[in-house]
N, C-alpha and C positions, 0 to 999 in steps of 0.2 A: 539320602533324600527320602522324603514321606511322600504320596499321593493319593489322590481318591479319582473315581469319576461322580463329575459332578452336572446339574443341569440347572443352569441361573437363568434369572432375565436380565435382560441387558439395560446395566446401569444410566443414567442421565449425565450426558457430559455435555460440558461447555467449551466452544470456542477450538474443536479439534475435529474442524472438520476435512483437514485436506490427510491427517493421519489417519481420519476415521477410512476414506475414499482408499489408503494402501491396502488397511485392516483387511477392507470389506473386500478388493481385489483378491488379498489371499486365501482369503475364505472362497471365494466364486472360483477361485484358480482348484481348489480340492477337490474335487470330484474327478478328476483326468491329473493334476501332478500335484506335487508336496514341494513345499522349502523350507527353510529358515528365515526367521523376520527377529532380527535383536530389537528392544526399546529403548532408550536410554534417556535420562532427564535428573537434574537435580532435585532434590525432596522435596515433596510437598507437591510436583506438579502434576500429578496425575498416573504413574504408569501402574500403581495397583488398578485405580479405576478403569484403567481404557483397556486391558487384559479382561478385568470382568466384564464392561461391555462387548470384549470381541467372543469372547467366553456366553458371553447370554445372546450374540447373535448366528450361533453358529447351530443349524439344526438339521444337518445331514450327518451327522456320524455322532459317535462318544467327542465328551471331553476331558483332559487327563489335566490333573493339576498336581505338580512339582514343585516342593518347596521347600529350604534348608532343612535338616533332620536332625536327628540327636548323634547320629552312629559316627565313632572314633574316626580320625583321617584313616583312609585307605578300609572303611568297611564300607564302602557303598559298592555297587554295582562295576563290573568293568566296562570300560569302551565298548567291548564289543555285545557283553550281555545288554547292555544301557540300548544299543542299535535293534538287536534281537528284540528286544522287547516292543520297540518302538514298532516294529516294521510287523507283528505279529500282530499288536492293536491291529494295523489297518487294511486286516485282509479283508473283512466282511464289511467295511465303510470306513468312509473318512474320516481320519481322527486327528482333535487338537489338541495339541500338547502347552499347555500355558505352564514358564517357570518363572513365580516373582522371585525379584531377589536373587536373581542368581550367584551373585558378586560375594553373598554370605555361605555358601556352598563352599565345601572344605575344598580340598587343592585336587583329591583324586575328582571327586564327585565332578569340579568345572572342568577337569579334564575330559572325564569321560561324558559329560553333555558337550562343550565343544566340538569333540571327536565324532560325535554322533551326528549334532548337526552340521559339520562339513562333510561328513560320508553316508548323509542320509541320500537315497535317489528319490530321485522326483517321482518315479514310476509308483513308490509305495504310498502314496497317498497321504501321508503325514504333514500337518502343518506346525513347525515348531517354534510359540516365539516365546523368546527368551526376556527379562527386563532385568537392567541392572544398573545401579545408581548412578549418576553422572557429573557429583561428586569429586570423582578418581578417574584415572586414566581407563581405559577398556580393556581387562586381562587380556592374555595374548591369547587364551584359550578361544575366544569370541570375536579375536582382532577382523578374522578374513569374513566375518556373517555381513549380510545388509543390513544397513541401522536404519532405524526409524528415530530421529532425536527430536525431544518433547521440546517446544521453548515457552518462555513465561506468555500469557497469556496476551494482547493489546489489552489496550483501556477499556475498548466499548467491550470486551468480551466479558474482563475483571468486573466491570459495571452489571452486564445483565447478568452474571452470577450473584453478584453481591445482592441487587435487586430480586432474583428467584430465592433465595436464604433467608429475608428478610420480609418478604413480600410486599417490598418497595417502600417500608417504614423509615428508612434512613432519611436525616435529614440531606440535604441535597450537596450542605458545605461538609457533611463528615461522610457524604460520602465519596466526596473529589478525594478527603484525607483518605480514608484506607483505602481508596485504589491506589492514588500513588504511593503510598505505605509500602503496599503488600508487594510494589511490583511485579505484577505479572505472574503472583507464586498462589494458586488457587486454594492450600491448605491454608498457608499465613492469612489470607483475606478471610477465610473462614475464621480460624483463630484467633484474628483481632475482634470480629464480631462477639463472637463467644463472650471475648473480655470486657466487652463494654454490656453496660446498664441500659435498659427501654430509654431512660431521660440521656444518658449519653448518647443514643442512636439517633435519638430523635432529636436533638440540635440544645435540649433543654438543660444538662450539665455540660460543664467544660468534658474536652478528652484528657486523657490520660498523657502525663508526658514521663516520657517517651511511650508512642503511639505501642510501637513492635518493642517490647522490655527483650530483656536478657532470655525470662522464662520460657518467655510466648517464642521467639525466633531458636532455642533450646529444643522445645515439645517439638518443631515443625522438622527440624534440621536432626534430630533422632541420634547424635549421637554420632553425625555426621565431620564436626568441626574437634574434635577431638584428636590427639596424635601422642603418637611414638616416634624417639625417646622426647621426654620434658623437654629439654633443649631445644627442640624445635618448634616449641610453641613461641618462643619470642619471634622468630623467622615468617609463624604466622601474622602475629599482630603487629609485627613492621608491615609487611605489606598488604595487611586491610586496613590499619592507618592511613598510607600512603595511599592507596589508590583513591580514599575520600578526596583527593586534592590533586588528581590524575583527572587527564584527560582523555579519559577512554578506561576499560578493566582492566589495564596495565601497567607494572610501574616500571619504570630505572632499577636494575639488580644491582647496578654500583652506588645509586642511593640508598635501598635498601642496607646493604653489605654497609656502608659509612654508618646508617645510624642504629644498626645493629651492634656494631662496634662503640657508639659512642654513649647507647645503652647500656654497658657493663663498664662506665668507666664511671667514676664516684661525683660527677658534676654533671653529666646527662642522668645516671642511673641511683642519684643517691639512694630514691626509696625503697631500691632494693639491690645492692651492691652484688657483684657475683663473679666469678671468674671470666674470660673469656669465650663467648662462644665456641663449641668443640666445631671442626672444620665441616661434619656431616651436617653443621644445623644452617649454615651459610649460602647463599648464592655462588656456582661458579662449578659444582659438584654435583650434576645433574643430577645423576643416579640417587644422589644421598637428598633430594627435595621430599618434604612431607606427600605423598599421596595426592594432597588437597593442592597442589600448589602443579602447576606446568611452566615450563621456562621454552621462551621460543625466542634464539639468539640472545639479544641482553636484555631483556623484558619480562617480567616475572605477573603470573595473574594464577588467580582461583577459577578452578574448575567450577563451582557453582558460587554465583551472588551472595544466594542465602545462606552459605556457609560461612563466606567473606565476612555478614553483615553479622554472621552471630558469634566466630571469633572474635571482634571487635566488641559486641556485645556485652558477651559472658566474660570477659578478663577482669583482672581487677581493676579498679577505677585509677587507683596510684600506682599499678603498672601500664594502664592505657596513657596516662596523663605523660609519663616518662617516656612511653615510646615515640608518643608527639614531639616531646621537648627535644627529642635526640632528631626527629625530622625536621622539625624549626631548625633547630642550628646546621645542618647538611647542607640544607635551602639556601641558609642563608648567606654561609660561608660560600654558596655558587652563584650568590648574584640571584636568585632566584626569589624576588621579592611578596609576590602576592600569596605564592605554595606556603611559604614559609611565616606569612603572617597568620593564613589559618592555621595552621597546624598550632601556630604559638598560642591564638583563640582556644585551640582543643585541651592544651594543657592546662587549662587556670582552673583551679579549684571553684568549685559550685556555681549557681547558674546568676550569680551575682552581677548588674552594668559593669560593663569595663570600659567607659566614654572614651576613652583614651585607645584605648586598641582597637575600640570599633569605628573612630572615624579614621583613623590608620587603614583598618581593612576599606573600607568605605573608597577612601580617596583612593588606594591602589586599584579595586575592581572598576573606578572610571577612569582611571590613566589610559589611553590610548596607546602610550610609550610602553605600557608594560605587554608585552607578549603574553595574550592569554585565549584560551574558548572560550564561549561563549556559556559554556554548563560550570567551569570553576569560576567567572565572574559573577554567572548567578550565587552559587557557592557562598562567596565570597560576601557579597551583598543580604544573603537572608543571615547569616551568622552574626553578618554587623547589625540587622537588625535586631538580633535575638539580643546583641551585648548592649544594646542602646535604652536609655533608660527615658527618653522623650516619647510621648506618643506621636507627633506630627512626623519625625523623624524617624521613627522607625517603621509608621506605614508607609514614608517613601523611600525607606531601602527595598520594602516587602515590593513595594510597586517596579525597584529598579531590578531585584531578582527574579520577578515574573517577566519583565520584558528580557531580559540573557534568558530566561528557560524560553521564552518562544522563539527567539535568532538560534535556540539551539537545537528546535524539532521538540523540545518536550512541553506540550502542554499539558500534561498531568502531573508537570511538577509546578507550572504557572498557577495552575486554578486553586488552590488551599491559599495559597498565598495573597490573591487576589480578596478569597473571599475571607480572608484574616483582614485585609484592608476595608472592606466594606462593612465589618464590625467592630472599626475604629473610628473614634474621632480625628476627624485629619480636614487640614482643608480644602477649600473646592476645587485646588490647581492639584493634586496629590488623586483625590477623590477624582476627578475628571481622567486623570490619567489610566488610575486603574481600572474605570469601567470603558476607556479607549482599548486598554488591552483585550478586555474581558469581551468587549464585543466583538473585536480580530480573532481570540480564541473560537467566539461560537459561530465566525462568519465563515472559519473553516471545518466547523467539528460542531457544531450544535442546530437549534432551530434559526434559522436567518431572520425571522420574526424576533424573535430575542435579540440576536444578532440589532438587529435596526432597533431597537427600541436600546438598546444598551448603548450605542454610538451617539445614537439623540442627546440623550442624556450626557455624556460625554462630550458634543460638544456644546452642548448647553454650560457645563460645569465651568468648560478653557476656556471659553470666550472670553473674559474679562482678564487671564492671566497671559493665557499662552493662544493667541489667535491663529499661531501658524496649524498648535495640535489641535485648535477645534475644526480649522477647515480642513484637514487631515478627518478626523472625524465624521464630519459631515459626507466627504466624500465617501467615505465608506460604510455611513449608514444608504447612500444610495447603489453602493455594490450589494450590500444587503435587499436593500428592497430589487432592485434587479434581478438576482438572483432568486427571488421570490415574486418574481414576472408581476409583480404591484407597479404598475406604472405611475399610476396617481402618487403613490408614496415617493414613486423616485423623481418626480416632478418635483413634489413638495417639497421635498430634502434640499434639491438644486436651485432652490425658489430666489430671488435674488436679497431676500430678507434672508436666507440665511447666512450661518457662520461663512465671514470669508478669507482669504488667508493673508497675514496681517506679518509682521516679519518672524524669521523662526524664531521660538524658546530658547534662551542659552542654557544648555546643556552640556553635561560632562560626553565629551565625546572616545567613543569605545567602539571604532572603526567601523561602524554600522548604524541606521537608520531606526528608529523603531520600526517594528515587522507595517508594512500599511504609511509611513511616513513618507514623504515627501516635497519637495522644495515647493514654497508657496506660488510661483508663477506656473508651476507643472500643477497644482490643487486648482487655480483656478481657472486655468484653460479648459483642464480636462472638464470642470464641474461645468464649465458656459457651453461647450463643445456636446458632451452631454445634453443636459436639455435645449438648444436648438436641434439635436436629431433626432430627439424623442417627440419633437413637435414639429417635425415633418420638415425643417428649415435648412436644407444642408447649404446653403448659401450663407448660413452663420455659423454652421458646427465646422465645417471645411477649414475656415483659418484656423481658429482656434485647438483644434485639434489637428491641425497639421502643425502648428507652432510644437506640440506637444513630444510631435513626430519626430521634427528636429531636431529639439534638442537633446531627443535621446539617439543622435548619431555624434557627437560628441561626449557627453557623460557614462560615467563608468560605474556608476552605483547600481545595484540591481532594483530596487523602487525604482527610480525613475525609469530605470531602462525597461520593469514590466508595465509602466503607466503607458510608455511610447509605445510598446508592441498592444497593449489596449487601444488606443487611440486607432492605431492602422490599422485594426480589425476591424472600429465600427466604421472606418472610412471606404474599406473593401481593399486597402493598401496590403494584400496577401503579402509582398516581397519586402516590406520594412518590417511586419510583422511577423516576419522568420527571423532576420535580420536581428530585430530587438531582443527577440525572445532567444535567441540563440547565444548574447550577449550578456543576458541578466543570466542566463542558466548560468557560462561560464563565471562574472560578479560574484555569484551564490555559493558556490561551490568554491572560489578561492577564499573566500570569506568563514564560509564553514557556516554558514547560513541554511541548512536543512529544512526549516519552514519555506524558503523560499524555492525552494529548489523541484517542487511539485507544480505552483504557478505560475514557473516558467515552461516546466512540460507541457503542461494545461497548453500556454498561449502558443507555442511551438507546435502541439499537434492540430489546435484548430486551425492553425495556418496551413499547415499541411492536407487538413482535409477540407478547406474551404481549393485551395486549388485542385484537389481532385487527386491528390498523392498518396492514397490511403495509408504502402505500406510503411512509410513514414510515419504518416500519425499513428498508424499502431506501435512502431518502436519507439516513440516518444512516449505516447499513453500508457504503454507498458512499465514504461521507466517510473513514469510520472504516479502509476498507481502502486506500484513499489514502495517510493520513497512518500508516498501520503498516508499507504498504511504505517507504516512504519515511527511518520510521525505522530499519528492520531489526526489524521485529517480527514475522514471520514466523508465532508464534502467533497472536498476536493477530488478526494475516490471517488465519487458517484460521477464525477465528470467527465474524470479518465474513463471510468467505466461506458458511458454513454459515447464518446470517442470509440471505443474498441470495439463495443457494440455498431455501430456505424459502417467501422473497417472492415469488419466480420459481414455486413448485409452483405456487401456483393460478392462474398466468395462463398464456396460452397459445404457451408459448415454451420448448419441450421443452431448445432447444439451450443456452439459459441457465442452466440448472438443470443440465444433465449437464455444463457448463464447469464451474459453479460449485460443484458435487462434489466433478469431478475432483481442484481444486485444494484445496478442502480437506482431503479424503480425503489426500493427496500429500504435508501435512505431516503431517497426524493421525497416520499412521501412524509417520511417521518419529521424531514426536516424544512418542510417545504420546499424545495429546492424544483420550481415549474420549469425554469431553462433543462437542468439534468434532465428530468420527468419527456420534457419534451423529443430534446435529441432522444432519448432511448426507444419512446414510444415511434419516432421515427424511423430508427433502425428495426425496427421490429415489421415495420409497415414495408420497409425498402426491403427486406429478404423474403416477404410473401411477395411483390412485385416481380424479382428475380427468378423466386421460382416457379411463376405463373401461375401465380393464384391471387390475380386481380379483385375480385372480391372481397378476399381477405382483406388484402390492402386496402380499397377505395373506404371499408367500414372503417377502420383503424384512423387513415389520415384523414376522413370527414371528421372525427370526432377535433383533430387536431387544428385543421383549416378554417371549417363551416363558420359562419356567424355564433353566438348563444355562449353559454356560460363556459362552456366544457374547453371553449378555443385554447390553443397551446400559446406557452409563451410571445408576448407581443414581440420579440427581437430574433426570434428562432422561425414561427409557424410559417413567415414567408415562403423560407429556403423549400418548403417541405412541397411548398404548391406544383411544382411539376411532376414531382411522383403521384401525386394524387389526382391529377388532371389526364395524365396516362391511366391510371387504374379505372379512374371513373367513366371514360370514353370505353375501355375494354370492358369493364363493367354495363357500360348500356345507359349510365348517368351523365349524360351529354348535359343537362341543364345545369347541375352542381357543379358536374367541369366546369364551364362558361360564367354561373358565377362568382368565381372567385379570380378570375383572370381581369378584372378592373382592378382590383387591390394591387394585384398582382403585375400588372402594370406599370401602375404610379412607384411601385417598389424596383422594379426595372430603372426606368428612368431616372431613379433616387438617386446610382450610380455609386451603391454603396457592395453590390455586389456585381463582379465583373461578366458573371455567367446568366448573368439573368436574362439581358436582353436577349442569347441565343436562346434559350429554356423559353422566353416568353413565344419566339417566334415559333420555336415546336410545339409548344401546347397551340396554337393558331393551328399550324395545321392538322393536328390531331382532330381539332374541332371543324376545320376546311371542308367545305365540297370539294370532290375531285377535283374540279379545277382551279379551284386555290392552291391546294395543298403542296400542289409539288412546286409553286416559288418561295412558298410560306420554309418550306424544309430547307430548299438550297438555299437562302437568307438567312435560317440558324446556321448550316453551318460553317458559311460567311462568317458570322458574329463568333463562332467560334475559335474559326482561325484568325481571330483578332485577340481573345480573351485569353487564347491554350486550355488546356486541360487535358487531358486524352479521353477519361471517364467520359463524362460530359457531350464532349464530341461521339464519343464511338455509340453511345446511347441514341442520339439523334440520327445518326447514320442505320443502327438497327434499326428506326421505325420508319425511316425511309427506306430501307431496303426491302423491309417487309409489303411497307405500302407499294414498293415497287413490283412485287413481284406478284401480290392480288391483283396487280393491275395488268398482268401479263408484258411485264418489261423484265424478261428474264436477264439481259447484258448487265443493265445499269444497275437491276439488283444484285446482282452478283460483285459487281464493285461497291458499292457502299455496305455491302455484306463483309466480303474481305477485309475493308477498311474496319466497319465495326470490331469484327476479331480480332485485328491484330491490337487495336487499342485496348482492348479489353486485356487481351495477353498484357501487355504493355503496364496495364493498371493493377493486375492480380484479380479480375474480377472476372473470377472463374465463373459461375453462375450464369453472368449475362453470357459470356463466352460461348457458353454451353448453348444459349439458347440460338447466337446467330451460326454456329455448327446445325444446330437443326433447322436452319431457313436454308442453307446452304444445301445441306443434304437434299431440303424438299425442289432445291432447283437441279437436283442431280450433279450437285459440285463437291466432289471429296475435298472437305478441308484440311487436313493432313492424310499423310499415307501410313504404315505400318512399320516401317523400318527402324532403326536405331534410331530414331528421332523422335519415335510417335511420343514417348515419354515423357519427352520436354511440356506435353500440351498439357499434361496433368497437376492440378494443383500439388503443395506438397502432401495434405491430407490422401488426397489417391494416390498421390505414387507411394506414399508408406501401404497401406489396405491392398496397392495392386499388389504388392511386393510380398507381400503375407498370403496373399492368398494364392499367388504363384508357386509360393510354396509348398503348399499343399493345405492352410490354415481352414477352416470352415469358419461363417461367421461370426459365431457366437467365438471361436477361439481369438478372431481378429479384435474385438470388442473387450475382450480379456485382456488383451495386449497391449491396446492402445487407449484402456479407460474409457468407453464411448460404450454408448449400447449397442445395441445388435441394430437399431433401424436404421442409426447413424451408416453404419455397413455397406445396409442393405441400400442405403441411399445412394453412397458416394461407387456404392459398386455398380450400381446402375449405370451412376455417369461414365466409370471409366468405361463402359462397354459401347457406349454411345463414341465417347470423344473416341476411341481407339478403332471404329467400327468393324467387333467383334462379338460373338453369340455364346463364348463359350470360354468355361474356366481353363480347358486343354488351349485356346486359341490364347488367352492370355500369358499361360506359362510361357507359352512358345516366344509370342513379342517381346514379355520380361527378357525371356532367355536373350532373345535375339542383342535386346537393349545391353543387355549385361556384358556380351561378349565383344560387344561392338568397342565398348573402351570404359572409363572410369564412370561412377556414378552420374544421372544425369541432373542440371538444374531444373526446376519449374521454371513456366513462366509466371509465376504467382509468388516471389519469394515472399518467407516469411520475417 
């Protein structure tokens, strides 16, 4: 090994921000102890760059750079000099040791870095991270280290890099092409760039085909996809054959193994005849598998994509052609009809129509009968189109493979295709269809502006062919403008001059819906249902959208079953609208439906938090922003996020709720998305409410409530009026309170939400002379024990106990005090909790005592911080620990010393102690 010390600045990196948050931990962790930190990633994605970034952010000590060297095996350093050395760096300051490449480090040398960083102590101050391709398995030298593993970028991230590279000169349709190209591998996106011309970037020559060549995926992949002995490179190109036509990175090793064999026989393998596979180059002989290759039971896959994609690649074209034809025949001889037709596509010489085999593919990928996903019917569908020599015909296969890449979670493999269609002649039932997708694509992942103006259009185009897909259409240019709190637009969508739905399209059916489709008596209830409640008429929205209700307690499709759990939302039907949504989740998920599978989270956690069940909706929303990143749904995420944000206001975890803002807030804005924007801005207002900082809040929800331009979403701002009517009365704006409670009102009695009438009767007495006030209260919460909720209630109960106890009614406050905490407990909503501990206190009521119990009253955020600092942590070491800063700490360590009522870190250890011995770990009552 060579090395220098060196002092960089810290490079620019995209899209690594939660490996950037370990980096940065272990650098903060160096000053008081040292580790090891491995990296790991396939080529091309970053781990030279993010070592120089951790490298250029590191500026309390040296930094050491190790990197493979010239000296013969067994002339490098030994274990224990390699340690000596290490641990002498860091007598006089903290030192980092960065080794790229480790993996190319001869045999002694990864031994003796291995050995070093498992027997390095923490005490010595050294931080050692190691990078080593991810490519191959993890020498055993590195096996026991913490990995940090790199993954291919998302869409949106591939995009703003591509965008920072270029300085946004790509046209818009090549640059959907090299993101999905590049997949998620930051150097190939760079290097597809490279390869194209100004007119090719900029929309004005064709691209290159093939996008990613042999060369370019070659340069990136370094030399990666190569192996020892020869023999085992057919072993490769069977299974990156094979998995092009797999359902998932992995294939069949007994398929593989058949047409590995039928490869070296003189009628699969004519064009290049050869002995037998030797037994090391075959599936079944773990040990003897290429490097490149992992086998997990009888399933065989590539360590990295882009290796996959550039063995496939770089072979020869009439030995790629033959290991197809030997895949064809495997397929086909098992019954296995659509695998087996592409693969026979992949063998035919040049890129010449093949009418004949592509409406073969064609008609398989709409067989219903055939067992297929949703990503090989797409598959299946753009090949046919590629073989197809008609134009009309072949932009609606491109149209029928954008609709399987969006049932299958990918729309960054929809969008090229889509927009290959919109620079085709094709006609207006074809064209209609693709800008249907194209607008469900951006109503989840784009501007919802476009979004609505792309559906118009769309169903403008159906209407004359296919009327069921324009009112399909239509109803989801007004989820569009909804979503972009355009009321007038979502009027005008719903107008009865527009598209209505008419009988469905006959279509090849492929056990699913298009994403957004719906049976036409479900399109136009919801759309009549709709606007009478956006025109104030629930006397006409009520049937109609109850028809909507019911008959998603019968149907089993997930479209209809997320339109029914829609409908019971806007009717305030909380309990069909779990019901529904818990029904299309399941649909979704047997189907293999991944686009769908976030907007059933979405209408399951708003269910949850409209009754008041946060930690629900946080385990939905969580789920739900999961699987939205994951698919590129970007809005959808902003939603979740807004949800979680919300869940987060009432508990006592300031920095969650402003993460979970930010991020919403980040798309909202960009995407217009005024509903997300609203709930967040809300959430944001309800945690300065919590923590008693009225002010804060009353500024925030006026902006939200008030009359004037700035008002929040017209289907959201309602819900938000009792927090801000509480703020504003603490605040000293009795008049603002007051007017907004006529709206407010008329929204009550709308009877679309259950909780309001008690909410309305508490903001009354907030606003009450004394001797209103205390029948105005016990009539909320009447109304509450009619509606349920715990939240809801135990809030009402805290301002009457409050008001009870200024008024010198110590008994009574003390019961609706009790009540309030225990519902709070009950809700997880630590914060408020907190606050009727301190009303309680100030009536001289111990609300818990000390003993092995006291524990339970801590969220789970404090009981992790009590636990650490019981131990002897200080704060800044607790904040190290647990990723949070030091005020976070210093906040939640306040509260435990309140809730626990104790003055001292020795009084703490004591209760811990006490807790600890008393029996096993204890629960919150805030589960998370």
């Amino acid at each position: 090994m060579t090395g220098e010390t060196t002092v960089s600045t810290a490079a620019r990196i995209h899209g690594r921000s939660a490996q950037r948050r370990v980096l940065r931990a272990l650098l903060d962790q160096l000053p008081t102890r040292g580790g090891p930190l491995l990296v790991t990633g396939e080529p091309g994605l970053g781990r030279t760059a993010l070592l120089s970034w951790t490298a250029g952010s590191f500026r309390t000590g040296p930094v050491f750079r190790l990197a493979p060297g010239r000296e013969p095996d067994g002339a490098g350093p030994t274990p224990g000099e390699l340690l000596a050395v290490l641990r002498a760096a860091a007598r006089r300051a903290p030192a980092l040791v960065c080794v790229d490449d480790a993996h190319l480090l001869d045999t002694s040398a990864r031994a003796a870095l291995g050995h070093a960083a498992e027997h390095l102590p923490a005490a010595d101050r050294v931080g050692l991270l190691v990078s080593v391709a991810g490519h191959r398995a993890v020498d055993p030298d590195f096996a026991s280290l913490p990995t940090l593993r790199l993954d291919p970028l998302t869409p949106p991230r591939a995009a703003a890099l591509l965008d920072d590279a270029t300085d946004g000169a790509a046209d818009p349709a090549v640059r959907e092409r090299l993101v999905a190209e590049a997949e998620g591998n930051p150097a190939l996106l760079l290097a597809l760039v490279r390869r194209l011309s100004p007119a090719e970037l900029r929309g004005r020559l064709p691209l290159p085909a093939p996008l990613a060549d042999a060369a370019t995926l070659a340069a990136v992949a370094g030399g990666a996809h190569t192996c020892r002995p020869a023999a085992a490179g057919d072993l490769l190109l069977t299974v990156a054959a094979a998995v092009r036509a797999s359902d998932g990175p992995d294939v069949d090793a007994g398929l593989v193994l058949d047409a590995v064999r039928r490869l070296r026989t003189p009628s699969a393998g004519a064009e290049r005849p050869g002995p037998p596979p030797e037994p090391a180059a075959v599936p079944g002989r773990r040990e003897a598998l290429p490097e490149q290759l992992a086998q997990g039971g009888d399933r065989l896959r590539f360590h990295s994509a882009l290796v996959r994609r550039t063995v496939h690649a770089t072979a020869a074209p009439e030995r790629r052609r033959a290991v197809h034809r030997a895949l064809a025949e495997a397929l086909e001889n098992g019954g296995r009809r659509l695998p087996g037709l592409l693969h026979r596509s992949w063998s035919l010489t040049g890129p010449a129509p093949a009418q004949s085999l592509a409406d073969r593919l064609a008609s398989a990928a709409g067989d219903g009968a055939v067992p297929a996903p949703y990503g090989l019917r797409a598959t299946a569908y753009a090949r046919a189109a590629d073989l197809t020599a008609d134009g009309a015909t072949r932009a609606e296969r491109y149209t029928a493979a954008a609709e399987q890449y969006l049932l299958a979670g990918r729309p960054d493999r929809a969008r090229p295709l889509l927009a290959a269609v919109r620079a085709r002649a094709a006609p207006a039932a074809v064209r209609g269809r693709a800008e249907l997708l194209r607008g469900l694509t951006e109503l989840r992942d784009g501007p919802v502006g476009d979004a609505h103006q792309s559906l118009l259009l769309a169903a403008s185009l159906l209407a004359g062919d296919a009327p069921a897909d324009a009112a399909t259409a239509a109803l989801a240019a007004a989820d569009a403008a909804w979503a972009a709190g355009d009321l007038e637009g979502c009027l005008a969508t719903l107008a009865p001059g527009s598209p209505r739905a008419g009988e469905p399209a006959a279509r090849p059916h492929t056990g699913a819906e298009l994403p957004g489709k719906h049976p036409a008596t479900v399109v136009r209830d919801h759309g009549a249902g709709m606007r009478a409640l956006l025109q104030g008429r629930l006397d006409r929205a009520a049937a109609p959208l109850g028809q909507v209700v019911e008959r998603g307690r019968t149907d089993h499709r997930p479209e209809a079953l997320l339109r029914s759990a829609a409908a019971a939302l806007l009717l305030g039907n909380v309990d069909a609208a779990r019901r529904a949504g818990a029904r299309a989740l399941a649909a979704a998920r047997q189907l293999g439906s991944e686009t769908l599978v976030p907007q059933a989270l979405e209408y399951l956690a708003y269910a949850e938090l409209r009754a008041g069940r946060h930690p629900q909706a946080r385990a939905h929303a969580e789920e739900g922003l999961r699987v939205a990143l994951r698919t590129g749904q970007r809005n959808t995420a902003a939603h979740h996020r807004a949800v979680l944000a919300l869940a987060a206001s009432i508990e006592e975890d300031p920095d969650t709720v402003a993460r979970h803002v930010t991020a919403a807030l980040s798309t909202a804005r960009r995407h217009g998305l005024a509903q997300a924007a609203t709930l967040a801005q809300w959430a944001e207002a309800r945690a300065d409410l919590g923590r008693g900082r009225p002010f804060d809040a009353a500024d925030r929800l006026g902006l939200l409530v008030l009359p004037g331009p700035g008002r929040g979403h017209f289907a959201v701002w309602r819900l938000a009026v009792p927090c801000f009517v509480e703020a504003a009365v603490l605040a000293g704006r009795h008049e603002d309170a007051a007017g907004v409670l006529t709206d407010f009102a008329d929204w009550a009695a709308f009877g679309a939400d259950r909780q309001a009438a008690a909410q309305l009767a508490r903001c009354r007495a907030l606003l009450a002379p004394p001797e209103g006030a205390d029948g105005l209260y016990r009539r909320a919460l009447d109304r509450h024990d009619e509606a349920g909720g715990d939240f809801e209630r135990a809030r009402t109960a805290l301002l009457y106990g409050k008001w009870l106890r200024r008024r010198r009614r110590p008994r009574e406050a003390r019961d609706r005090l009790g009540t309030a905490l225990a519902g709070f407990e009950r809700s997880g909503a630590g914060v408020w909790a907190a606050q009727a501990r301190d009303e309680l206190r100030a009536l001289g009521a111990a609300p818990h005592g000390r003993g092995s119990g006291a524990l339970t009253r801590l969220t789970p955020q404090q009981l992790r911080i009590a636990r650490h600092v019981a131990e002897g942590a200080t704060n800044r070491e607790v904040a190290l620990t647990l990723a949070v800063s030091t005020r976070t700490v210093d906040y939640h360590l306040r509260r435990v010393f309140a809730a626990l009522g104790i003055r001292s870190r020795l009084e703490l250890a004591r209760v811990v102690g006490q807790a600890e011995r008393a029996g096993p770990a204890e629960k919150t009552g805030a589960q998370p």
